[in-house]
C-alpha positions in Angstrom: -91.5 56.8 -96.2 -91.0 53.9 -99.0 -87.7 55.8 -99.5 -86.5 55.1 -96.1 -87.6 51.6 -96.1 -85.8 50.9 -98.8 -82.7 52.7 -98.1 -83.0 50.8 -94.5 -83.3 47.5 -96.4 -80.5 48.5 -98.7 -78.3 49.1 -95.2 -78.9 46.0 -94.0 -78.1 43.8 -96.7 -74.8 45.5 -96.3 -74.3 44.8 -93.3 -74.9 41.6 -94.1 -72.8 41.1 -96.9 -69.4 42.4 -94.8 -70.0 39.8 -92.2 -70.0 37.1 -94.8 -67.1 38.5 -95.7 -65.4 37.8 -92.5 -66.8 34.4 -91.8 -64.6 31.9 -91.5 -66.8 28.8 -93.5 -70.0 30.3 -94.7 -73.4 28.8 -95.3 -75.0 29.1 -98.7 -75.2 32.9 -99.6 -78.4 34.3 -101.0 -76.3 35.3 -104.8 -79.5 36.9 -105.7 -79.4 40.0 -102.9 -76.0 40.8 -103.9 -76.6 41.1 -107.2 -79.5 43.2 -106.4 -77.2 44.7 -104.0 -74.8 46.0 -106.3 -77.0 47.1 -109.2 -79.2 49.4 -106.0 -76.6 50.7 -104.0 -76.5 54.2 -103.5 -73.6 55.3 -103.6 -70.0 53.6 -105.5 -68.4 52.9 -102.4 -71.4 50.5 -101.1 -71.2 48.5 -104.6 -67.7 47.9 -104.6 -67.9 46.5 -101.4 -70.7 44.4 -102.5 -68.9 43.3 -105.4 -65.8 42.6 -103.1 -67.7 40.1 -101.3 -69.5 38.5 -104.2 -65.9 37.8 -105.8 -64.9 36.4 -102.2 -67.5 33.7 -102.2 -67.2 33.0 -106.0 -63.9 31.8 -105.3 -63.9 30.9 -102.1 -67.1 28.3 -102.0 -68.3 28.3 -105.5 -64.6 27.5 -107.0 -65.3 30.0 -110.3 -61.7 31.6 -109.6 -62.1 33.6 -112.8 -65.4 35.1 -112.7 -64.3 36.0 -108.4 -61.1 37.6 -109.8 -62.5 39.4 -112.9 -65.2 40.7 -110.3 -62.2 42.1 -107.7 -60.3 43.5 -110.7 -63.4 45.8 -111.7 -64.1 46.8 -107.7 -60.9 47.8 -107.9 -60.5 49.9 -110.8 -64.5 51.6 -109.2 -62.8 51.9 -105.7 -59.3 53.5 -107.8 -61.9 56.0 -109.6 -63.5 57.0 -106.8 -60.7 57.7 -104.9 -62.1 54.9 -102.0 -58.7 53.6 -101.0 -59.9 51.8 -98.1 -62.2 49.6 -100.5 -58.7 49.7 -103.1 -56.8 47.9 -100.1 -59.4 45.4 -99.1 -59.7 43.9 -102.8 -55.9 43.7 -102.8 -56.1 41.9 -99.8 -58.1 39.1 -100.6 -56.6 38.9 -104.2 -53.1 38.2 -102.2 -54.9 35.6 -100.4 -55.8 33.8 -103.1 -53.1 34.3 -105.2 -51.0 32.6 -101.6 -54.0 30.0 -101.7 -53.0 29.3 -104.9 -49.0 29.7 -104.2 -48.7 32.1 -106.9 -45.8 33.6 -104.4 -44.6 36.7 -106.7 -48.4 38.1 -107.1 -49.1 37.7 -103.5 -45.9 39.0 -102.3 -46.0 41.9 -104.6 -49.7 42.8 -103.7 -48.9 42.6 -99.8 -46.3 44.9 -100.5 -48.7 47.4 -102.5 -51.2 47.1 -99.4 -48.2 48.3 -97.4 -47.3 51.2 -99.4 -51.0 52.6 -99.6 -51.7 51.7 -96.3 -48.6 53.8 -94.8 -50.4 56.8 -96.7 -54.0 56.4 -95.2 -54.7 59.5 -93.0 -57.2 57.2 -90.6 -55.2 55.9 -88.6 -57.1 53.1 -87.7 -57.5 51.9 -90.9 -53.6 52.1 -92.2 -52.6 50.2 -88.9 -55.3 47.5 -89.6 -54.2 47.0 -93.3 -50.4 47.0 -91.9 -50.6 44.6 -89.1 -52.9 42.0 -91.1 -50.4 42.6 -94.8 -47.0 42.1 -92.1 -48.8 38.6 -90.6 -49.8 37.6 -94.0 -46.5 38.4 -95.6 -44.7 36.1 -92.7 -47.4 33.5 -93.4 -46.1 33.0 -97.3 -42.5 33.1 -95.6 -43.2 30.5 -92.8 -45.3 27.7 -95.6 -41.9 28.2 -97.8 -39.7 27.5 -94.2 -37.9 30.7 -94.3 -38.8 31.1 -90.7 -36.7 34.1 -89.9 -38.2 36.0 -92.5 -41.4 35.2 -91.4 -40.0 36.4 -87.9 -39.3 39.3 -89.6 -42.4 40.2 -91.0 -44.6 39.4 -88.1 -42.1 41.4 -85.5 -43.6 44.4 -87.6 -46.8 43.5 -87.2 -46.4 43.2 -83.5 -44.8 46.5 -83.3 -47.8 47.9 -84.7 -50.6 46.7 -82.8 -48.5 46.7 -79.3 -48.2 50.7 -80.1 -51.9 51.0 -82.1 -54.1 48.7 -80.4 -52.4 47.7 -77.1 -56.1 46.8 -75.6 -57.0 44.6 -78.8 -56.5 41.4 -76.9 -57.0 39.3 -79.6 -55.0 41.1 -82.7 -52.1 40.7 -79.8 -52.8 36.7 -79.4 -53.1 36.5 -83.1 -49.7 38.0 -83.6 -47.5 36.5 -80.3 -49.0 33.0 -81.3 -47.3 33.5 -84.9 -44.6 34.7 -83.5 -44.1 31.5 -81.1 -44.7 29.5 -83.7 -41.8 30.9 -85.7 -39.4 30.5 -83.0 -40.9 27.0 -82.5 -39.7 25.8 -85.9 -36.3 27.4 -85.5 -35.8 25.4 -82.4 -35.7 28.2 -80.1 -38.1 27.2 -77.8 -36.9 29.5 -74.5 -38.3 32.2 -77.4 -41.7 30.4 -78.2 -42.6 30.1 -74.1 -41.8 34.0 -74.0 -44.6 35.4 -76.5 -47.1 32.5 -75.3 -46.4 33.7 -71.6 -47.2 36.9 -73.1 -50.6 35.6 -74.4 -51.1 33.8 -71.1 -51.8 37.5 -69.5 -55.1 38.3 -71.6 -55.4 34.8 -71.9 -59.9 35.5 -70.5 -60.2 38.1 -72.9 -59.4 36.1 -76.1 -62.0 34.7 -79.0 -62.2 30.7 -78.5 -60.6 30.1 -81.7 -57.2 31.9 -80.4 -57.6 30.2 -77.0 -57.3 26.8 -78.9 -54.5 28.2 -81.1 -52.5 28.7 -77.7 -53.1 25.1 -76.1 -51.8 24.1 -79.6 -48.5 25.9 -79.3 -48.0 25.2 -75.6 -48.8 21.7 -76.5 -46.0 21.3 -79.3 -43.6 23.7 -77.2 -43.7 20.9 -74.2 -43.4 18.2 -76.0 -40.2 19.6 -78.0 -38.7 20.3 -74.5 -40.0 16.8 -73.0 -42.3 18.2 -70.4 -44.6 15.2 -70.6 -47.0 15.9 -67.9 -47.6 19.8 -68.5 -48.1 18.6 -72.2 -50.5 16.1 -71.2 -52.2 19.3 -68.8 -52.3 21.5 -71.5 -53.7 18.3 -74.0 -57.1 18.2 -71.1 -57.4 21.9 -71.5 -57.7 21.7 -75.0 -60.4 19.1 -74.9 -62.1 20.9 -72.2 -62.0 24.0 -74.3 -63.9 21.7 -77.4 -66.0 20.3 -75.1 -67.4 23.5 -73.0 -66.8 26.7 -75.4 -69.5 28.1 -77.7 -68.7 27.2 -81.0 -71.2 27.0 -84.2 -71.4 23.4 -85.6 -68.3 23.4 -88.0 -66.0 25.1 -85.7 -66.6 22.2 -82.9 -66.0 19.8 -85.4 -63.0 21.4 -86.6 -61.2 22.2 -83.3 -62.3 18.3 -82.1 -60.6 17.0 -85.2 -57.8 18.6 -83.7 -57.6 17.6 -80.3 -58.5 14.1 -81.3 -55.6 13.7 -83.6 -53.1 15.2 -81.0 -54.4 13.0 -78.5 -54.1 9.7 -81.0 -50.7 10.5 -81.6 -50.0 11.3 -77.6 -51.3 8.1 -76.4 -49.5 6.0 -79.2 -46.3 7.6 -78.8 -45.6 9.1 -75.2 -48.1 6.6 -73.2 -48.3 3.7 -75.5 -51.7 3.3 -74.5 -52.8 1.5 -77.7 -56.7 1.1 -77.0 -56.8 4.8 -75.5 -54.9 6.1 -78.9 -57.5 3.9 -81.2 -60.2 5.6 -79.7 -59.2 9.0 -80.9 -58.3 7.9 -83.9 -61.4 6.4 -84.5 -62.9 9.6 -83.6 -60.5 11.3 -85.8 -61.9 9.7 -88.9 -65.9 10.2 -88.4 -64.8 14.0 -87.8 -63.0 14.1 -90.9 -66.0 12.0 -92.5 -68.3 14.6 -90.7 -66.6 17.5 -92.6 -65.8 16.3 -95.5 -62.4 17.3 -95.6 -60.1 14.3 -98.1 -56.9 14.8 -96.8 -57.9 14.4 -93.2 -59.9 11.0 -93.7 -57.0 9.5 -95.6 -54.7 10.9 -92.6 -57.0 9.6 -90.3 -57.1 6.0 -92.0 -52.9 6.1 -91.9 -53.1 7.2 -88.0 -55.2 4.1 -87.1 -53.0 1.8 -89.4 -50.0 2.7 -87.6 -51.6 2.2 -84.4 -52.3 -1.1 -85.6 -49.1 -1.5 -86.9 -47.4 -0.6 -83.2 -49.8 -3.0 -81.9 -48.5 -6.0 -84.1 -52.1 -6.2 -85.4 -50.7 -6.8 -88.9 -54.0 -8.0 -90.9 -55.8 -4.6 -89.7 -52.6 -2.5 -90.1 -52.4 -3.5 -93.5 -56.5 -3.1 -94.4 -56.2 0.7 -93.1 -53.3 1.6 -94.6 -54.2 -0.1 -98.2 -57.7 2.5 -97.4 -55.5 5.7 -96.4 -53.4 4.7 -100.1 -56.3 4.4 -101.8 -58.1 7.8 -100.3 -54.9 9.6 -100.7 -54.4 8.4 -104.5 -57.9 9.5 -105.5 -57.3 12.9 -104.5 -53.5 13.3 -105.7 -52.6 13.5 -101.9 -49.0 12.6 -102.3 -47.3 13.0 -98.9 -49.8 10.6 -97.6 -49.8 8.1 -100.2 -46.1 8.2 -99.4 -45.8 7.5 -95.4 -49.3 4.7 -96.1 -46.7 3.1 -99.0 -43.7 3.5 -96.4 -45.9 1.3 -93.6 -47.7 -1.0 -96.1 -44.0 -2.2 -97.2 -42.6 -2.5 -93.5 -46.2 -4.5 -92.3 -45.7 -6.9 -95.5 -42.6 -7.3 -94.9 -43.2 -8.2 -90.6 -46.0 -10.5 -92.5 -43.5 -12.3 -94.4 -45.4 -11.3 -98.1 -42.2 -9.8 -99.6 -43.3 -9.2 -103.2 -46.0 -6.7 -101.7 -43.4 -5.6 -98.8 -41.0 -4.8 -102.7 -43.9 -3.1 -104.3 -44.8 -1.0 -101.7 -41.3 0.1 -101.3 -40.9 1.1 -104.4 -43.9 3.4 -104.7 -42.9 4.8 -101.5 -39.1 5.4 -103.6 -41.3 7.0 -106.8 -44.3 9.2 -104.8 -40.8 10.5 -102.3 -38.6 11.6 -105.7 -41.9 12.9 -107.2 -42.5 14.7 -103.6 -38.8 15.9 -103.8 -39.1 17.4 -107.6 -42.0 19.4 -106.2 -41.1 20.9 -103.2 -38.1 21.6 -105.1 -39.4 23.2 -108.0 -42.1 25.3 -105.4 -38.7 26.6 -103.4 -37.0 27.8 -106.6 -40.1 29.4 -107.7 -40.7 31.0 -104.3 -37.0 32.2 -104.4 -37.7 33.6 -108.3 -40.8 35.4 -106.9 -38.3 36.7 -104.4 -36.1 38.2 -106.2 -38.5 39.3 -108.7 -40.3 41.2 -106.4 -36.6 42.7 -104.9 -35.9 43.3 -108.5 -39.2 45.6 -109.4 -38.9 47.2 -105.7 -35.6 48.2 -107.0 -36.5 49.9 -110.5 -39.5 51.5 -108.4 -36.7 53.1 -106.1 -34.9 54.5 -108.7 -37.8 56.0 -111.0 -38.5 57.3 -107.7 -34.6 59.0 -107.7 -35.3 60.4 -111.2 -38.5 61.8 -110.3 -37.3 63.7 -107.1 -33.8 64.5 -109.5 -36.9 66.8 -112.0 -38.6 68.3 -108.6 -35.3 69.6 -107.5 -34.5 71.3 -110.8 -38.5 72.1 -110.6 -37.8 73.8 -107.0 -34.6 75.9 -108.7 -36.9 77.6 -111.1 -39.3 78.4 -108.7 -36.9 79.2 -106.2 -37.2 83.5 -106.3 -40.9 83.1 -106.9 -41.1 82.0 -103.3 -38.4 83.9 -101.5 -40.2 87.2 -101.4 -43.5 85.2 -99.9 -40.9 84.1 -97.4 -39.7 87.4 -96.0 -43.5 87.9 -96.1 -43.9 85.0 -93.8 -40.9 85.2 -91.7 -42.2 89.2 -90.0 -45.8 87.5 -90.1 -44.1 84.6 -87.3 -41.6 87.3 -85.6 -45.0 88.9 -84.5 -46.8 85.7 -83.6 -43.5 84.1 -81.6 -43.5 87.4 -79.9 -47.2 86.3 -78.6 -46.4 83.0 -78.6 -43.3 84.1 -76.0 -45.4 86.0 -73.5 -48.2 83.4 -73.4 -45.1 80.2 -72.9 -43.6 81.6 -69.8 -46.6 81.7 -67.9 -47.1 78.1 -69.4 -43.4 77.2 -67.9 -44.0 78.7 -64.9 -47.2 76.0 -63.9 -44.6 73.1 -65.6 -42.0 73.8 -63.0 -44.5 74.0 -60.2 -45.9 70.7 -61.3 -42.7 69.9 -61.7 -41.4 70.1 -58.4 -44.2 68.2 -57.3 -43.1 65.2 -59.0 -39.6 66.0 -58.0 -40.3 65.8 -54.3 -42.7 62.5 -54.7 -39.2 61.0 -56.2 -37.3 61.5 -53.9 -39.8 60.3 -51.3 -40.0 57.5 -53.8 -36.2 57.3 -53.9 -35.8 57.5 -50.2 -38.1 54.3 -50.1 -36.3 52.6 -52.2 -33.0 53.4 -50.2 -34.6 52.1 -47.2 -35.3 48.5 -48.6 -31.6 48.5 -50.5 -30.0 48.6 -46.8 -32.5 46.1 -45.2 -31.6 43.7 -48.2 -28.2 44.1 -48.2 -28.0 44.0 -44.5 -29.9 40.6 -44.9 -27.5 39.4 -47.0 -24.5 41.1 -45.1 -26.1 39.0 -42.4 -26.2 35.4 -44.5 -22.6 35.7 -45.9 -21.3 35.8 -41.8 -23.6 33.2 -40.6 -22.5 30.7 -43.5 -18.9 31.7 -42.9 -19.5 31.2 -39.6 -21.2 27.6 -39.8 -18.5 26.5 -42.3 -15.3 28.0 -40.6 -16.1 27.4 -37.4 -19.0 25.1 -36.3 -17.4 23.3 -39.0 -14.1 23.2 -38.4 -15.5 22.1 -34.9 -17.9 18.9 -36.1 -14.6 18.0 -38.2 -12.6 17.6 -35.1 -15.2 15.8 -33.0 -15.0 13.6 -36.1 -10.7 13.4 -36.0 -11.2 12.6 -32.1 -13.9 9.7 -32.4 -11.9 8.4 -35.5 -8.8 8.3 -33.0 -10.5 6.6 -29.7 -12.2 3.9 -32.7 -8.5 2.9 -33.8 -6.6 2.8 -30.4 -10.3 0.9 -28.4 -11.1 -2.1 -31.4 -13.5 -2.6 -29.4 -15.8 0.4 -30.2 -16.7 -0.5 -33.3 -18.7 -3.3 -32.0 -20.3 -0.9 -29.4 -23.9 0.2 -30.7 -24.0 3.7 -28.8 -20.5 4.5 -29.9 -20.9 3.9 -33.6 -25.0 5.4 -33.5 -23.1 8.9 -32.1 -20.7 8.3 -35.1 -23.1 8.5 -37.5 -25.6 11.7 -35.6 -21.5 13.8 -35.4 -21.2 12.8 -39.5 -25.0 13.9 -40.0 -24.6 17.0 -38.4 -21.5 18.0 -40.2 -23.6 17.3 -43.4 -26.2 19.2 -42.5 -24.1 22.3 -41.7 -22.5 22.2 -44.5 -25.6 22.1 -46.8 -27.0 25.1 -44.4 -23.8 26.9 -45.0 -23.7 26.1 -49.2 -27.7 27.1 -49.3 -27.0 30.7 -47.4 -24.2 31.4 -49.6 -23.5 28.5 -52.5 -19.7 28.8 -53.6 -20.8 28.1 -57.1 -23.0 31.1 -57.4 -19.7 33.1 -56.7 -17.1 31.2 -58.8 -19.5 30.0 -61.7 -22.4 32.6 -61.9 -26.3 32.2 -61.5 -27.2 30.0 -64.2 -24.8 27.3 -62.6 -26.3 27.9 -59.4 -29.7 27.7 -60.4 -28.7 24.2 -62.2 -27.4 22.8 -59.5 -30.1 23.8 -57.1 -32.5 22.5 -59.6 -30.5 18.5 -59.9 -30.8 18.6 -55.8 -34.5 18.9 -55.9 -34.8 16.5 -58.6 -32.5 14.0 -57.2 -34.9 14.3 -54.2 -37.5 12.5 -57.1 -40.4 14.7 -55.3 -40.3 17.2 -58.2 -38.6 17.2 -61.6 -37.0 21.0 -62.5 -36.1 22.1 -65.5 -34.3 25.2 -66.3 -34.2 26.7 -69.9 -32.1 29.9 -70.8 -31.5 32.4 -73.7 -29.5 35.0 -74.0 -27.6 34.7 -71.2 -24.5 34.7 -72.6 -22.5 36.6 -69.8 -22.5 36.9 -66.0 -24.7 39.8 -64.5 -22.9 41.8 -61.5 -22.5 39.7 -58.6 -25.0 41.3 -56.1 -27.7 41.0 -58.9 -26.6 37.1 -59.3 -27.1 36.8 -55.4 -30.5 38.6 -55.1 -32.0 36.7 -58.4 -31.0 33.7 -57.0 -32.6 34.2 -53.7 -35.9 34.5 -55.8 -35.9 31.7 -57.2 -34.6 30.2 -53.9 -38.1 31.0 -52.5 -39.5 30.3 -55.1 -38.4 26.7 -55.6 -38.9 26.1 -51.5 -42.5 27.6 -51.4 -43.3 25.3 -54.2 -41.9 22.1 -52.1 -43.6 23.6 -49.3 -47.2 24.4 -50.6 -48.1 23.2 -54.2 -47.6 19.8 -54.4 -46.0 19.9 -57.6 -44.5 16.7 -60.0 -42.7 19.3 -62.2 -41.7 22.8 -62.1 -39.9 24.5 -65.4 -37.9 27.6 -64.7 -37.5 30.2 -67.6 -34.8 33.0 -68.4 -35.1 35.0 -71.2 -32.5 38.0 -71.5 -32.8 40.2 -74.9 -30.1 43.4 -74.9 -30.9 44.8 -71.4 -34.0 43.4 -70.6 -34.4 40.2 -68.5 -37.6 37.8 -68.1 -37.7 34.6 -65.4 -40.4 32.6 -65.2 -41.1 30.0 -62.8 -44.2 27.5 -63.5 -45.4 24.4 -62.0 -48.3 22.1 -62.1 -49.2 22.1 -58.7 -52.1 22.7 -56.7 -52.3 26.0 -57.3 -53.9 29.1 -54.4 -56.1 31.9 -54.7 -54.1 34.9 -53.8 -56.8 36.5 -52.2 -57.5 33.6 -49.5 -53.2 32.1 -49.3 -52.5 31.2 -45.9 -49.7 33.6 -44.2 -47.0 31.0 -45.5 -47.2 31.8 -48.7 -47.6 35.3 -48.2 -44.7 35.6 -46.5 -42.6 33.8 -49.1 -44.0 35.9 -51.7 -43.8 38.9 -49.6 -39.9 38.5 -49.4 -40.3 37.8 -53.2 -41.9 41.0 -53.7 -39.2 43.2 -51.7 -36.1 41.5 -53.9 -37.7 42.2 -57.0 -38.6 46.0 -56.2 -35.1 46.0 -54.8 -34.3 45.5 -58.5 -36.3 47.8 -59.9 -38.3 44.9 -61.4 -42.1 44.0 -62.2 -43.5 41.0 -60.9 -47.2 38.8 -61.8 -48.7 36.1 -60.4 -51.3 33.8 -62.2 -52.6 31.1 -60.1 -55.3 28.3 -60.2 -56.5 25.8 -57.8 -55.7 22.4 -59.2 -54.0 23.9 -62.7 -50.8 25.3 -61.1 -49.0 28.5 -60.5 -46.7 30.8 -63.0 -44.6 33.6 -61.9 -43.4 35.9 -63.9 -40.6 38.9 -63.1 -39.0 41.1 -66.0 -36.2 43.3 -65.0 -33.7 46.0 -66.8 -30.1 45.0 -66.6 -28.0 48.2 -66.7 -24.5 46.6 -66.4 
């Protein structure tokens, strides 16, 4: 019975133990009860992963790096002895982060790496693809702090690639690795890119952890304001505060994520709005945070946020006084990039002041911290470029030791050769009689194959024959548009433009008529109407979609709503560097026709941003707006039958279509098609 108890006890201190592991910013961990931990555990495997988080929080929140990495390096040679690879990997993994935290580069590349070779070997499956998909994110993390972005594309490409195919339904590993993978293309000013993998995110969006839900807003947020779209930045701004405000966090976690919608929304304000008073506030706010958490560089950032506000107020005396605080916070802690920009603005506010001999000093330390600044992040790039090729170097002298080994198994395998060959004839009658089993039993497996088979076939064709069906209604549709627009423009046309010659005539030979009211009102209705057939005509068949392809079209379309100034439309593209075939031009830009109109009709909308995104033979549009948004479920028959014709010329193209919609947030639609050209 006490043996139970105890081996309970023992259970649950593990248990313990591994989820202060994982915790983001611990509390105070009871030392003692690991130690005790590790001298009574039962069995190796439990004591090296009590040791393994032992070392974590000795480095991590006691800051005794040696004794935390003396402690991994002896769980790891236990875990190598032992033959508990799983516990092997996970000490490697937090000795690469904090060898990264550290930016020793070559150690933390080269241990990544290691946890990649293991890992590939792991027969659990679900272990190797954890180890992979966290050791590819990590990897692109020490890429995207050195700014070799593609690299870091690279890297975190493979880790999508695994958990897409390993752990499709693992909502947040997928958020974890699109976001990174946004905020890559981000900083290599691809921002058509950075939309595509957060409108990814955007279809789990419910099912993700709060802390991934904020990491979105923050992407969105920087992707809008890179491409200028003020208002759905300032949206996606509320829904980040709302998300601080009304998710479940513990203490330090709504701290954190409010120290970070506080300092977006100072800068917002002060820059986009220039609402000074509005941006003081949450700078203000900004700083008691930072206070709140005692995190250094923060508070001297915070101090250099509300100096600049003050500074773009023309508030010189309080500029100067938060700025001199921000210098002086950032020198005490060695912070140099902020005792830089504090230095940079202390000169300029002098200056404005008139005090020149501080405005000269300032200027100069500004000069000496941006040289010292420059020998650093010099000296860190060539070092991250020697771990680089240090770690190519070793990979290298591994692959060829690896040549020389497999060189002595083949003349191994000679030797051996005859020893086998007569164990081989042995084996070879043993499978002659098995296939001959193995034969009888497969053709009565083939025959129930091609009776399912057929099955399938005929609900194809059925299929197929649908599909046939809507082809001719769509193309007689648009069989149907091409003559009426012909038929406008040639000949009701052709006929307002001779009203027009014959009114133009009785105006020049009667001088009189131009004086008479009736005569020139009538003018005006014949020039309206020819107008308005004309735009009739251009909308049922544009000549620009024919002579200058879709993206043209769309553009143009777009300008005529926004010269309108009811909505603003923006297109972005990528990768559409050549035309598509002509009917597929026509039928994509009838979807966005509808599209656009049902907007204009329904949503109330200020801004709408339409998206294409075409990699190899796969095709993505997205059309957002910040409208009023519908439930799909309750839509009046309007908008069903917009989307309803929607919905047939995107099945028409063998395409997928979604529709995410919110009352008073907006609506996004998204269609992804395969382009066989």
């Amino acid at each position: 019975m006490i043996g139970r108890v105890m081996r309970k006890r023992k259970i649950v201190l593990l248990a313990l133990a591994l989820s202060w592991m994982t915790a983001l910013h611990a509390q105070k961990l009871n030392e003692d009860s690991l130690h005790q931990l590790i001298h009574l555990a039962e069995s190796d495997s439990a004591r090296v992963e009590a040791m393994q988080v032992l070392a974590n929080y000795e480095i991590k929140h006691l800051e005794k790096d040696s004794l935390g990495v003396q402690r991994l390096l002896e769980a790891g040679k236990l875990a190598e002895k032992i033959r508990f690879t799983s516990g092997l990997l996970q000490g490697q993994f937090i000795l690469a982060n904090y060898h990264r935290s550290k930016s020793n580069w070559a150690e933390s590349i080269e241990l990544f790496n290691g946890v990649i070779g293991v890992a590939g070997k792991l027969s659990n499956d679900s272990l190797k693809n954890r180890f992979l998909m966290m050791a590819y994110n990590n990897l692109g993390g020490i890429y995207n702090i050195n700014g070799d972005f593609s690299s870091s594309l690279e890297n975190r490409l493979e880790a999508m690639k695994i958990v897409e195919k390993a752990t499709p339904k693992n909502f947040n590993n997928r958020a974890l690795i699109y976001l990174n993978i946004a905020s890559d293309y981000r900083q290599l000013e691809i921002p058509a890119k950075a939309l595509e993998y957060l409108n990814r995110t955007r279809m789990f969006f419910d099912s993700l952890s709060n802390r991934l839900k904020m990491e979105y807003y923050y992407e969105y947020y920087q992707n809008y304001i890179r491409v200028d779209s003020i208002s759905m930045a300032k949206q996606t701004l509320d829904k980040m505060g709302a998300g601080v405000r009304d998710y479940e966090w513990s203490v330090f976690q709504k701290k954190d994520y409010g120290l970070m919608h506080t300092k977006l929304s100072a800068d917002y304000f002060a820059d986009i709005e220039k609402a000074y008073p509005l941006a003081m506030i949450h700078a203000n706010d900004a700083i008691t945070l930072a206070k709140d958490l005692k995190i250094k560089n923060e508070l001297a950032d915070g101090y250099f946020r509300s100096g600049r506000i003050y500074f773009l107020q023309q508030d010189l005396p309080a500029a100067i006084r938060q700025l001199q605080i921000s210098y002086d916070s950032a020198s005490a802690f060695n912070l140099k990039n902020i005792m830089r920009k504090s230095a940079s603005l202390l000169a300029e506010a002098y200056a404005k002041k008139g005090d020149y001999a501080k405005a000269y000093q300032f200027e100069r330390e500004a000069r000496q911290i941006n040289g010292l600044i420059y020998d650093q992040e010099k000296t860190k790039e060539i070092n991250f470029l020697e771990s680089r090729y240090q770690n190519q170097k070793k990979e290298t002298e591994i692959a060829e030791l690896q040549l020389s080994n497999i060189s002595n198994e083949l003349s191994l395998a000679k030797r051996n050769k005859q020893l086998w060959i007569g164990a081989s004839i042995a084996a070879v009658t043993l499978i002659l009689l098995s296939l001959l089993y193995l034969t009888t039993r497969q053709r009565s497996i083939l025959a129930e194959k091609d009776r399912v088979f057929q099955t399938e076939q005929i609900k194809f064709l059925e299929g197929q024959q649908q599909v046939v069906s809507l082809q001719s209604m769509v193309n007689g549709q648009e069989m149907e548009r091409t003559r009426i627009a012909k038929d406008l423009h040639d000949g009701l046309g052709g006929l307002f433009s001779t009203v027009k010659m014959h009114f133009s005539a009785l105006q020049h030979e009667n001088a009189e008529l131009k004086e008479d009211g009736l005569f020139t009102k009538s003018y005006e209705l014949i020039d309206t109407a020819a107008e308005e057939v004309r735009r009739i005509a251009h909308n049922m068949m544009p000549d620009v979609l024919i002579k200058m392809g879709l993206l043209q079209a769309v553009q143009e379309f777009c300008n005529s709503i926004s010269a309108t100034r009811q909505m603003k439309v923006t297109m972005l593209e990528y990768g559409m560097d050549q035309r598509l075939n002509a009917s597929t031009e026509i039928m994509l830009y009838r979807i966005i026709q509808e599209l656009l109109n049902n907007i204009i009709k329904h949503a109330r909308a200020s801004e709408a941003i339409i998206q294409f995104n075409k990699i190899e033979n796969r095709l993505t549009i997205t059309v957002e707006d910040n409208g009023a948004g519908f439930d799909l479920q309750e839509s009046d028959g309007a908008v069903h039958a917009g989307l309803s014709s929607v919905q047939s010329r995107v099945t028409y193209l063998n395409g997928q279509l979604s529709i995410d919609s919110e009352k008073g947030i907006g609506t996004t639609v998204m269609m992804e098609f395969l382009i066989n050209e």
